[in-house]
N, C-alpha and C positions, 0 to 999 in steps of 0.2 A: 504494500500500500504506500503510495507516494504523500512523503509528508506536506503537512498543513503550509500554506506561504504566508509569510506577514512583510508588507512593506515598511521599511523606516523611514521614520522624518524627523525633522529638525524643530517641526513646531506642529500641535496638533490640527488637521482640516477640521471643515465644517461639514464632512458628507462622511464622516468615519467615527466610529469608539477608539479613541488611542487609551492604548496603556503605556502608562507614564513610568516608568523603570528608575531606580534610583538607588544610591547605598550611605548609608551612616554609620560609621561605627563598625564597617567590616560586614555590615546585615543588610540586603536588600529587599529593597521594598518597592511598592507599587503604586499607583493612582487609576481608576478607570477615572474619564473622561469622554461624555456624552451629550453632544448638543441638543437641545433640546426638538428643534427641526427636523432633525434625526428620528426622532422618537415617535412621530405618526400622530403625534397629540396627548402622548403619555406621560409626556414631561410639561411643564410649563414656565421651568426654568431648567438652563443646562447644567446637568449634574457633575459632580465629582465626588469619590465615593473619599472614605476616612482613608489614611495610612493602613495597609496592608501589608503583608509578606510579599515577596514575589510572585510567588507560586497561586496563594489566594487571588490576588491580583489579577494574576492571567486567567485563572479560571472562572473570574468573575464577567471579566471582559465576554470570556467564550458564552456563557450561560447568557449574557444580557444582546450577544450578537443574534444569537440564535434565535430569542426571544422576539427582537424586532428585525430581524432581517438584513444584520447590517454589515457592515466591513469593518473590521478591525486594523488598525496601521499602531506601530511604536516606535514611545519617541525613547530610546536607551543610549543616553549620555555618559553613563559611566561602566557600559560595556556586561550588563547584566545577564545580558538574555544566555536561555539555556538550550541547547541541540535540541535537548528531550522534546521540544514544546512547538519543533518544526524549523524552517529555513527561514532565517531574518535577511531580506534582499533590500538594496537601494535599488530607485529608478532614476537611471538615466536622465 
């Protein structure tokens, strides 16, 4: 089975759920981030979830794409992401 693709960027769009990737202390952690436009009218302001793990993080992102249909992109600035979780590409 060919793994999952997530695109990276440098700053979250308006047509995607980014997970926001981060470290403090040696621990990494996560943000979802979800425009509210996005959301089909489920939102009414664009959400972002508390401090999470990594790992939580991504699987939140996954369960909330799933839920509305959406595309996930990440923004991982200090180099977090894990194989396990699929291919992290830039575009061109």
């Amino acid at each position: 089975m060919p793994a999952n693709r997530f695109e990276q960027v440098d700053e979250p769009p308006t047509d995607a759920i980014t997970l926001r990737l981060s470290e403090r202390g040696g621990e990494a952690f996560g943000h979802v981030l979800c425009p509210a436009d996005l959301a089909g009218g489920h939102l009414v302001n664009d959400f972002v979830s508390d401090e999470l793990a990594a790992k939580d993080a991504f699987r939140t992102a996954i369960r909330l794409a799933n839920e509305i249909q959406a595309p996930i992109v990440v923004e991982d600035k200090a180099g977090i992401w894990q194989d396990e979780w699929g291919v992290l590409y830039r575009e061109d």
